[in-house]
ROTOR-140739 format. One record per residue (C-alpha): x, y, z; residue number from 0. Coordinates in pm, 1 decimal, m for minus. Example, Ala and Ser with C-alpha at 12.3 -4.5 7.8 and 13.67 -1.06 7.14 Angstrom:
2
<<1230.0 m450.0 780.0> 0>
<<1367.0 m106.0 714.0> 1>
REM end
This chain:
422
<<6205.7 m5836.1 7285.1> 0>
<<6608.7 m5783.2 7317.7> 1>
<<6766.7 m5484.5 7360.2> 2>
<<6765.1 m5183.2 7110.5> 3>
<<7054.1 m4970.1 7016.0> 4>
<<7074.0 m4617.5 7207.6> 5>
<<6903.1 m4337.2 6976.9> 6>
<<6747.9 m4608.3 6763.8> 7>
<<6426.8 m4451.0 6589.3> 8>
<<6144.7 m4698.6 6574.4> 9>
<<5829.7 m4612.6 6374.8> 10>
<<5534.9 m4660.4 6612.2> 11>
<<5260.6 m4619.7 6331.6> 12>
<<4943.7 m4786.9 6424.0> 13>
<<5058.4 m4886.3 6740.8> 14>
<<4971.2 m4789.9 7101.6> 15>
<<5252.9 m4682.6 7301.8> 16>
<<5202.8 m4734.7 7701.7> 17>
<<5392.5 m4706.6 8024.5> 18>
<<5579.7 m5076.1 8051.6> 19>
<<5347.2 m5318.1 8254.3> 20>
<<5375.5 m5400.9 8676.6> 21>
<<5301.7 m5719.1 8746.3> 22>
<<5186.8 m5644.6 9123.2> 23>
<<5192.5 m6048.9 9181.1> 24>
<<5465.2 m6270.0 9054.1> 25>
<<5636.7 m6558.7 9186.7> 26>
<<5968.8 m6490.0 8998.7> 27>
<<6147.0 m6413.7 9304.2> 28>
<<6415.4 m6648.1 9183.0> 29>
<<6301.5 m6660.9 8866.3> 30>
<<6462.6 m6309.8 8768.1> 31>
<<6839.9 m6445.9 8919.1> 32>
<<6837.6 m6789.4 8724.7> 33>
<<6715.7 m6630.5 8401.7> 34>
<<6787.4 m6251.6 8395.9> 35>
<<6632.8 m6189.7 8043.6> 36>
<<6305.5 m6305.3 8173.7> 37>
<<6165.0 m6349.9 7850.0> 38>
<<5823.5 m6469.2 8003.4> 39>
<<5749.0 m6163.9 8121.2> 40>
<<5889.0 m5914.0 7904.7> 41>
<<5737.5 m6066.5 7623.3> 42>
<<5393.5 m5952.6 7759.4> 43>
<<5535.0 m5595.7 7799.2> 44>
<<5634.3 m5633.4 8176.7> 45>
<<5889.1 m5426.1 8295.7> 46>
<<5827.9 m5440.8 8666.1> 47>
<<5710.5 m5701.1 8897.9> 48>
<<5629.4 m5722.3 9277.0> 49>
<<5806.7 m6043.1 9425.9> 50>
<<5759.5 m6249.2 9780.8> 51>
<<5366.8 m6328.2 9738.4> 52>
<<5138.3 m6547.6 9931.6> 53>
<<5359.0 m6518.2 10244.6> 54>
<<5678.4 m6658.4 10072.8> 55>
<<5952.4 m6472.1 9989.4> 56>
<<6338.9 m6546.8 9905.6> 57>
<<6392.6 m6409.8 10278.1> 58>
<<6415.1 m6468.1 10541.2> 59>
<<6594.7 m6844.7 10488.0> 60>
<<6560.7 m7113.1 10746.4> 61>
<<6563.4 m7537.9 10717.1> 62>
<<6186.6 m7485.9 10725.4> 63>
<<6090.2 m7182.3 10521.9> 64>
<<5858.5 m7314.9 10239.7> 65>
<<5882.0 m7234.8 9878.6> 66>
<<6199.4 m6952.4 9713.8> 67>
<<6329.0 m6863.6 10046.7> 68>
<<6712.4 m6847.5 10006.6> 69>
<<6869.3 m6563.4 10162.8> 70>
<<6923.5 m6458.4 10492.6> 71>
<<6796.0 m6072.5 10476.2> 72>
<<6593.9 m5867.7 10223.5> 73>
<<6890.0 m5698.1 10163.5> 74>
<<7067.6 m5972.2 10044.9> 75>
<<6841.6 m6048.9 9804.1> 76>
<<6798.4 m5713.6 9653.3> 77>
<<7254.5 m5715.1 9656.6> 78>
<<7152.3 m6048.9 9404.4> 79>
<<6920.9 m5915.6 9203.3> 80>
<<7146.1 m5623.6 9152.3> 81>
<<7429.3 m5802.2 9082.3> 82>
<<7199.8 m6053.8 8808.7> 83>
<<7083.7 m5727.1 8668.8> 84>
<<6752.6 m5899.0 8510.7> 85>
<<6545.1 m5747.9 8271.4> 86>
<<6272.4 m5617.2 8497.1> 87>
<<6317.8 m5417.1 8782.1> 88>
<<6239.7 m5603.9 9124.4> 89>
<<6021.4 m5495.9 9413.3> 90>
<<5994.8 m5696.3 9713.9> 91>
<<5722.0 m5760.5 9979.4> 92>
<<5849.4 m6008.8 10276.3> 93>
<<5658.6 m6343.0 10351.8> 94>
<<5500.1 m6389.1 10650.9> 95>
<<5503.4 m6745.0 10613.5> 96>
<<5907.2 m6727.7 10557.7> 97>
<<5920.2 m6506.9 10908.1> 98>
<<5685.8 m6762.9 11079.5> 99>
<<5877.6 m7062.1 10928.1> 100>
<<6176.9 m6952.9 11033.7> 101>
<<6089.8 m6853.0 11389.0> 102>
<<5837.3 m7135.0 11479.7> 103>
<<5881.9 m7392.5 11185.9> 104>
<<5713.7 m7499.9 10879.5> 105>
<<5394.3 m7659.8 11076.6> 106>
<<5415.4 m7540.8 11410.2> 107>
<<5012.7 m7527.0 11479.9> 108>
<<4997.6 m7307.5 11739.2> 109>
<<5026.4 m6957.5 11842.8> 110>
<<5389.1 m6762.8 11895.2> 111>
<<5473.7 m6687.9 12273.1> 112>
<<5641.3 m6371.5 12375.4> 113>
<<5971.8 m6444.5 12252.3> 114>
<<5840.0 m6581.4 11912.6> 115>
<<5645.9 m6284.7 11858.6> 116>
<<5878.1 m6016.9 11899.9> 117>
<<6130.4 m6248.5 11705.3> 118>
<<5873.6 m6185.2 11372.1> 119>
<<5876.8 m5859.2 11458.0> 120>
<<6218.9 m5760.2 11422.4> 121>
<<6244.5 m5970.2 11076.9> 122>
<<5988.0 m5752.5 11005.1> 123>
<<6126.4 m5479.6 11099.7> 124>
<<6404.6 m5560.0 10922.1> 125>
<<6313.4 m5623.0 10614.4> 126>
<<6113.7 m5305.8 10600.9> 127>
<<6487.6 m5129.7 10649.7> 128>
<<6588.2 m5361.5 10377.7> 129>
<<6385.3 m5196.3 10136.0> 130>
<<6047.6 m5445.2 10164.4> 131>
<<5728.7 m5263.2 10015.0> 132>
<<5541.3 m5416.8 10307.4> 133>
<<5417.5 m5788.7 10420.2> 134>
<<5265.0 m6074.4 10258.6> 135>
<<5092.6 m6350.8 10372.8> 136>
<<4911.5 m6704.3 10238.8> 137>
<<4698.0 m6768.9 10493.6> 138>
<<4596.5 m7084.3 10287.8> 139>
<<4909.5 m7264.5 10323.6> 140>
<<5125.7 m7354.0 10612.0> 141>
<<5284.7 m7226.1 10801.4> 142>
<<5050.9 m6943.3 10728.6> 143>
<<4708.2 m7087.5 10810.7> 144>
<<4763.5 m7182.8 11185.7> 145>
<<4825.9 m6769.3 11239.2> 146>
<<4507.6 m6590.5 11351.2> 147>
<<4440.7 m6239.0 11273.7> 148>
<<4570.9 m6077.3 11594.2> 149>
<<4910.2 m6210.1 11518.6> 150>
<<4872.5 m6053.8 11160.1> 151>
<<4750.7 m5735.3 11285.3> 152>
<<5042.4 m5722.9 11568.8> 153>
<<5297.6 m5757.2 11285.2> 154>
<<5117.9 m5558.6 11022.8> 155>
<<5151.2 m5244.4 11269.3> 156>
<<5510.8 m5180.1 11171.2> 157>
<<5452.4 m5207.8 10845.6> 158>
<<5149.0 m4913.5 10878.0> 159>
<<5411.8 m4742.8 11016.3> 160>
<<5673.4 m4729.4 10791.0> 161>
<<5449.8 m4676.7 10469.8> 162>
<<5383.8 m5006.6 10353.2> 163>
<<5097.2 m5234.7 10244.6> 164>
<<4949.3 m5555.6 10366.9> 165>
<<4915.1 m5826.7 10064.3> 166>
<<4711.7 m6117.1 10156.4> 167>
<<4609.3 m6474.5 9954.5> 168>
<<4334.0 m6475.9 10208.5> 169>
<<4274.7 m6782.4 10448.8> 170>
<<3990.3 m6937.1 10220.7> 171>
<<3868.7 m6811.0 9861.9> 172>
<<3597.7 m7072.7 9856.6> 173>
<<3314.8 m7177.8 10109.0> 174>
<<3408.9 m6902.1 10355.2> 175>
<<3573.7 m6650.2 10072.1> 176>
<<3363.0 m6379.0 10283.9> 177>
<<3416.7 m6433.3 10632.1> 178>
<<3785.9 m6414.5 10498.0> 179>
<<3746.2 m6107.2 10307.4> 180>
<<3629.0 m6000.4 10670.8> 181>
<<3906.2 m6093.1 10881.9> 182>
<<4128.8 m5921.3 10564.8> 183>
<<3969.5 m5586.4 10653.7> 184>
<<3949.1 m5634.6 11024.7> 185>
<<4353.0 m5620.3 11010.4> 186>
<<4415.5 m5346.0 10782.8> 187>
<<4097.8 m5172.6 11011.4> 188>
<<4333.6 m5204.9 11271.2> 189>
<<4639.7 m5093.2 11198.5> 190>
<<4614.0 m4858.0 10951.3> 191>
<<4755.7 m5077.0 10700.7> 192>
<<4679.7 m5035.3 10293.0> 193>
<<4514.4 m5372.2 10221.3> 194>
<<4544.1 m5565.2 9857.3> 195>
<<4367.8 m5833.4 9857.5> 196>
<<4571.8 m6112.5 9616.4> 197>
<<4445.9 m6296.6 9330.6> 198>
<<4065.6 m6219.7 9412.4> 199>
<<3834.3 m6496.0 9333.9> 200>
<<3537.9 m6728.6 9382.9> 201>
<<3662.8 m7103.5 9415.4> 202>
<<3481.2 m7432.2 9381.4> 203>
<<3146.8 m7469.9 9176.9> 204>
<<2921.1 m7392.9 9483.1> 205>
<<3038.6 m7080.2 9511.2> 206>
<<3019.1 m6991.2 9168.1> 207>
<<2855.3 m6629.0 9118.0> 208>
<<2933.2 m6498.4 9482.8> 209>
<<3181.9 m6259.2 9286.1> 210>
<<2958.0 m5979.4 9326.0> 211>
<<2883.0 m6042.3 9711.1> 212>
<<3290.5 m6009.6 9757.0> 213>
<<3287.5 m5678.0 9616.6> 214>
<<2994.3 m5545.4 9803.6> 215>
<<3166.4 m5632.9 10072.3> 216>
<<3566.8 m5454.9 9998.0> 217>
<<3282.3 m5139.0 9875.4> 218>
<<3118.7 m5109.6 10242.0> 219>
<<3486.6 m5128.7 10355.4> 220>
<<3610.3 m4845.3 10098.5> 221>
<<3293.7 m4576.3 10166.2> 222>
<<3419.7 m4592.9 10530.6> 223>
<<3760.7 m4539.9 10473.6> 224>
<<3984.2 m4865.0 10428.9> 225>
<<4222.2 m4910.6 10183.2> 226>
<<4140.3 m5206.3 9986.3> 227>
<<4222.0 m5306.6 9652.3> 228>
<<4298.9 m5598.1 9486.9> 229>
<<4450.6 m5794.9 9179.8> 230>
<<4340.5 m6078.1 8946.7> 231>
<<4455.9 m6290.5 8654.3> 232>
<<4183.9 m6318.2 8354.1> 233>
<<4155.9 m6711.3 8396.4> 234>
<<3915.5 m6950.8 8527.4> 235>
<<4189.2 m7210.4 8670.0> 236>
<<4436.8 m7164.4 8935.3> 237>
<<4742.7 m7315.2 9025.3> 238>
<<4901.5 m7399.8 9300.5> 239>
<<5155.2 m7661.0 9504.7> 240>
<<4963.7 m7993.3 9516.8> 241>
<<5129.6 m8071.6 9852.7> 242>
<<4888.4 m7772.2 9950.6> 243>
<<4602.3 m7866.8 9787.7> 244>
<<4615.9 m8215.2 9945.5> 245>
<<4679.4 m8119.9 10265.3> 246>
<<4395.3 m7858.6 10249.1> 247>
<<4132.9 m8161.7 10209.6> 248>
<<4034.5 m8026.5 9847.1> 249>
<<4039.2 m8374.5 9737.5> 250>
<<3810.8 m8464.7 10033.5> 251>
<<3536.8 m8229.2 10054.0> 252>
<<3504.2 m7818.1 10103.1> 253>
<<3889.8 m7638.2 10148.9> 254>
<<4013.6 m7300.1 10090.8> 255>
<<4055.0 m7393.6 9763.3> 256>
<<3680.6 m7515.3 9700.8> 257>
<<3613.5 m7860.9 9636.3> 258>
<<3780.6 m8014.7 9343.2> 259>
<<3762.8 m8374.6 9156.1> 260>
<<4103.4 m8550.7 9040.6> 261>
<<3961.1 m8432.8 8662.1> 262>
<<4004.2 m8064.6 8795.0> 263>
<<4382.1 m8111.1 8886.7> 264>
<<4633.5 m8108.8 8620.4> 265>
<<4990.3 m8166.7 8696.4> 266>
<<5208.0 m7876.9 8578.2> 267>
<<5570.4 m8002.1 8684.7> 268>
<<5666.8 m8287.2 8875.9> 269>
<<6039.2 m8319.5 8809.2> 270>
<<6042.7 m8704.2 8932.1> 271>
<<5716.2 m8820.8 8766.5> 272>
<<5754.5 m8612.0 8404.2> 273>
<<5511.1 m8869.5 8253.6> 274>
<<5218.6 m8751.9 8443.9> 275>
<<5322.5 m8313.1 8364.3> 276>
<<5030.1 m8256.7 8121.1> 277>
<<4770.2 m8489.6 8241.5> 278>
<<4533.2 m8449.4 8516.5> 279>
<<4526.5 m8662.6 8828.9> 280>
<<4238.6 m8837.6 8655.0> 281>
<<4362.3 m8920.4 8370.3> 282>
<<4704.6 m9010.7 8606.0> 283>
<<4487.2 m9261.0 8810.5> 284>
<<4365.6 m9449.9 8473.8> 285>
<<4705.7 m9517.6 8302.1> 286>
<<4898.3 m9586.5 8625.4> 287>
<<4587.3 m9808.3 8777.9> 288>
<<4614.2 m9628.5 9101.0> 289>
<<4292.5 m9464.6 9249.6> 290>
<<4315.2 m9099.7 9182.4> 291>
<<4361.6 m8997.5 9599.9> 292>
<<4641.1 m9272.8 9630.9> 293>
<<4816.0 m9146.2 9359.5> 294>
<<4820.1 m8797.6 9498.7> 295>
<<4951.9 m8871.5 9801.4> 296>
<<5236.3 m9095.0 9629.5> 297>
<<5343.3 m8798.7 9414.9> 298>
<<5331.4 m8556.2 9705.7> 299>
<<5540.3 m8796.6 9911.4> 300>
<<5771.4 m8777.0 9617.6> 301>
<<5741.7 m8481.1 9464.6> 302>
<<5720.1 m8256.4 9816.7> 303>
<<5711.3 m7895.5 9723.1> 304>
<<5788.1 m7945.5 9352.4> 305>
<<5490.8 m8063.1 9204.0> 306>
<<5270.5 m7756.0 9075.7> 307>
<<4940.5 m7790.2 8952.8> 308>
<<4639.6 m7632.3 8767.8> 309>
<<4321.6 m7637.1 8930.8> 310>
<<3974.2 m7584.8 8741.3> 311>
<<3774.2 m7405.2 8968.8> 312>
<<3609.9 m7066.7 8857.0> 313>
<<3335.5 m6971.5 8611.9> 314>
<<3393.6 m6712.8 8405.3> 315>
<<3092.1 m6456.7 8522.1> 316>
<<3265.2 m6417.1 8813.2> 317>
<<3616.5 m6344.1 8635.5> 318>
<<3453.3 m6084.9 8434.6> 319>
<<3266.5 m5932.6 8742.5> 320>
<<3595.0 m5886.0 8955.9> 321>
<<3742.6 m5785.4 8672.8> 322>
<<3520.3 m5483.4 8607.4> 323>
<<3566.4 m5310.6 8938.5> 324>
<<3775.5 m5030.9 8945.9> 325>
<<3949.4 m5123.3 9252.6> 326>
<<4140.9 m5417.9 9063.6> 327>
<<4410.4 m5480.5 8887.3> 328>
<<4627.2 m5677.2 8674.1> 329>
<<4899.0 m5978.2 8878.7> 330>
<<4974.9 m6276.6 8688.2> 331>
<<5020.1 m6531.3 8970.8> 332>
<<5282.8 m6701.2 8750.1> 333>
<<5459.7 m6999.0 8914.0> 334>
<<5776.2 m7051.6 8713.6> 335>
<<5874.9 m7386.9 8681.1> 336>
<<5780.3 m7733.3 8521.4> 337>
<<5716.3 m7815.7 8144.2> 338>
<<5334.1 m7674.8 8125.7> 339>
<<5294.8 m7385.2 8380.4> 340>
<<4974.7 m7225.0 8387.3> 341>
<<4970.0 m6996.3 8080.5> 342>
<<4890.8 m6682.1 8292.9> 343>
<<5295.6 m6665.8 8338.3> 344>
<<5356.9 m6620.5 7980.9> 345>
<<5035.6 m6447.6 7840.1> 346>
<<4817.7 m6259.5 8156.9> 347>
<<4873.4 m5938.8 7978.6> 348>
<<4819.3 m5974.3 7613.6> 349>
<<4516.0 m6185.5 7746.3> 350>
<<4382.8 m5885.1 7927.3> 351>
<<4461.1 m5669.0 7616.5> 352>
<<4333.2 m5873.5 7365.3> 353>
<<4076.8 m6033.3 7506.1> 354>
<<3881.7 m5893.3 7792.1> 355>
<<3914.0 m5520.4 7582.0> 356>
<<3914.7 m5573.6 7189.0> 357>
<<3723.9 m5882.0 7242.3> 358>
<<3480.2 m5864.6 7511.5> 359>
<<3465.0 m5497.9 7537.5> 360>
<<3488.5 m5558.5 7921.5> 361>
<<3737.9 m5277.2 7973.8> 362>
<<3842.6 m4991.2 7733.6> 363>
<<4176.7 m4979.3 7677.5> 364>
<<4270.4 m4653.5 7888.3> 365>
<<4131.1 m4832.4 8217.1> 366>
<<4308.6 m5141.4 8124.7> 367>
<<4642.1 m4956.1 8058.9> 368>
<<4591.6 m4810.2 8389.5> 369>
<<4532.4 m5120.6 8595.0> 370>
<<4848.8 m5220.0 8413.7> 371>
<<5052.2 m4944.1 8508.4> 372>
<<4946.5 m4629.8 8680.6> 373>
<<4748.6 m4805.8 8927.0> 374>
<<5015.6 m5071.4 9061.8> 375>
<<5327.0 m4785.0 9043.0> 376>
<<5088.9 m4550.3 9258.8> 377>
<<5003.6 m4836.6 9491.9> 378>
<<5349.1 m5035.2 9565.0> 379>
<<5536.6 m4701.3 9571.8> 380>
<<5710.5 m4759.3 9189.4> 381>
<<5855.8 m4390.4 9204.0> 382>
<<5851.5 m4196.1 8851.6> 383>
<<5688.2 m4545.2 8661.7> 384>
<<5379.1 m4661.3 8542.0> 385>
<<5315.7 m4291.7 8352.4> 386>
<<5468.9 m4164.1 8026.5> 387>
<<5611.9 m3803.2 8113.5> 388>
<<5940.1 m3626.2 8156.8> 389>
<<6134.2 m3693.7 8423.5> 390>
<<5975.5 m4092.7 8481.6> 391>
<<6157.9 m4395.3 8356.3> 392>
<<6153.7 m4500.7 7967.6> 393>
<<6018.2 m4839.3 8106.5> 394>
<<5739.8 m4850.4 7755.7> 395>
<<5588.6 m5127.2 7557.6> 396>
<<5445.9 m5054.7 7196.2> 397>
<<5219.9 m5299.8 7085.3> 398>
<<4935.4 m5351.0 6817.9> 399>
<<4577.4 m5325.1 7005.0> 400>
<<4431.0 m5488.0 6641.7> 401>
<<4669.6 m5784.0 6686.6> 402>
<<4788.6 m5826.0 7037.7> 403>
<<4605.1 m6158.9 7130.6> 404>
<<4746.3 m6477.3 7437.1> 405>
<<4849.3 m6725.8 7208.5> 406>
<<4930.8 m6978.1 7487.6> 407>
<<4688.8 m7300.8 7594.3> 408>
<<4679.7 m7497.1 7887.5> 409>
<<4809.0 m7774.4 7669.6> 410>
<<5093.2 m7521.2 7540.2> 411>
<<5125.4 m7275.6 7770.1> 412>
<<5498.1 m7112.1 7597.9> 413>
<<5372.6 m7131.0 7281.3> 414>
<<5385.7 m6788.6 7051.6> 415>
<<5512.1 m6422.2 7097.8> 416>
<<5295.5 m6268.5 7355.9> 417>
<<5351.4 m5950.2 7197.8> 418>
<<5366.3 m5871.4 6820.8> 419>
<<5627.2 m5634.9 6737.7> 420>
<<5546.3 m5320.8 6522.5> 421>
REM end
């Protein structure tokens, strides 16, 4: 970590010297402006990361957009981020829940009319002159989850057009995770678009083990000539906004996010109830005397969009299984924020390395340098990154494959160095 003297020799004995590390799906959209050293990520050898996941990005602003949307046009954010000068360089993707949010509002259920469609299309439009590396969406959320795929597909077209890719959290990654991966490929069947599937996963305990039915189903896809790929973090809980989560009815039965019990929920930040941050809604419901539904609702009437949580919801066959495919690679999904964030923000990489490939023997370490690097600069257009050679970018980590290990817990998830120094 820090910054090292121009024509400073280091001695790299012993160690493994690789390109630095993309992270193809952060939330530190933000993130990167309020704390330019962005020690969370570097840490873990990150030197790039892919911003405005899930459909929300930090433009374009509105009263409604949900989430980091603060800026008017793509281009304004990239004018801040070059003016914060953080310590990873910053690609973009623009929401298309921030475009729907602020043309038809925040939970508008409906479909866009004329005017509301070609409205989304010029912030797409846009924002791909801005410098966007394509569109997101979070199909999940709102205002996402009230589009239907022609909508997508009309505003995907552009971004075909111009280049780009199509980055989706998909409408539902549990009960009806395949009928999702479906609709996925139907729009990038349509318009051409390259397709990365976000954060790909098997949620809720009934669908534990359909992992390998997913794939099957991005392979048919691939042999007939779709783009598809996707990312994944190496753990077996999520996280997300609990205002979300509540309002998907995963409290109340089967939701996009499977079905989860109030001891599956643990509150990450809540900035107006710290006492509950490290405790799950469980355990929440027992010392406040409030039953465990009530007192999710409460908080999310208090806490809005600020209260993040961690969701236990995937078995660990299936993480391995995703993670063997050679179509995926490495994204975080770190949500920055709150006193114990999920500990993929801080460690998703040294986790990976130390792990998945000295530990489990899951990946060798050549394949998992490339999903690191190679892989995500080839795919999100990184020009002259993600390979060691002359002429690219001294983005590099050097680490210690005998040593490199996550160090972080769910209980302390900044705990550590993520990455030993030689």
């Amino acid at each position: 970590s820090g910054s090292t003297a121009p024509n400073t020799r280091i001695d790299g004995t012993g160690l493994v010297l690789a390109p630095g590390f993309i992270d193809v799906h952060s939330h530190d959209d933000t993130a990167v402006l309020a704390e330019p050293d962005h020690a969370c990520k570097t840490l873990q050898g990150v030197t790039s990361v892919v911003v405005g996941n899930c459909g929300m990005s930090a433009a374009p602003a509105s009263a409604h957009t949900p989430g980091v949307t603060v800026y008017d046009r793509v281009a304004d954010y990239l004018a801040a981020v070059g003016e914060h000068r953080p310590a990873v360089n910053v690609g973009t993707l623009v929401g298309h829940g921030a475009i729907r949010a602020a043309v038809m509002g925040l939970r508008t259920d409906r479909q866009p009319d004329t005017a509301e469609r070609s409205a989304m299309a010029d912030h797409v439009a846009r924002a791909l002159e801005d410098g966007a590396l394509g569109l997101s969406s979070g199909l999940a959320y709102e205002p996402g989850r009230y589009a239907r795929a022609d909508e997508l597909v009309e505003l995907n077209r552009p971004v075909a057009e111009a280049g780009g890719l199509y980055a989706t959290h998909m409408r539902d990654e549990g009960d009806q995770l395949l009928s999702s991966i479906d609709e996925s490929i139907e729009v990038a069947e349509r318009t051409g678009v390259p397709l990365q599937i976000s954060h790909l996963k098997a949620s809720g305990r009934n669908n534990w083990g359909t992992a390998g039915r997913a794939l099957a189903r991005i392979d048919r896809a691939r042999e007939r000539g779709v783009d598809v790929m996707a990312d994944q973090y190496p753990y077996t809980r999520g996280s997300s906004l609990l205002e979300q989560i509540v309002s998907g009815g995963a409290l109340d039965g089967p939701s996009p996010f499977g079905q989860v019990t109030p001891a599956d929920v643990l509150v990450a930040a809540a900035p107006g109830h710290p006492r509950g941050e490290g405790r799950t809604e469980a355990e929440i419901w027992a010392a406040e005397g409030v039953e465990a539904r009530e007192m999710a609702d409460r908080i999310v009437e208090a806490e809005r969009r600020r209260c993040i949580v961690v969701i236990d919801n995937m078995a660990e066959d299936d993480v391995r299984t995703i993670m063997g495919h050679e179509a995926v690679m490495v994204g975080s999904d770190g949500v920055p924020g709150g006193a114990r964030p999920h500990p993929r923000l801080h460690h998703t990489y040294p986790r990976v390395l130390g792990h998945y490939v000295r530990g489990q023997g899951l990946l060798d370490l050549p394949d998992a340098i490339r999903r690191m690097t190679s892989a995500p600069a080839r795919r999100f257009g990184f020009a002259d990154r993600g390979e060691i050679r002359p002429g690219a970018y001294a983005d590099l980590v050097l680490f210690d494959p005998e040593r490199i290990i996550d160090t972080g817990t769910y209980a302390e998830p900044t705990s550590g160095r993520q990455v030993r120094p030689g």
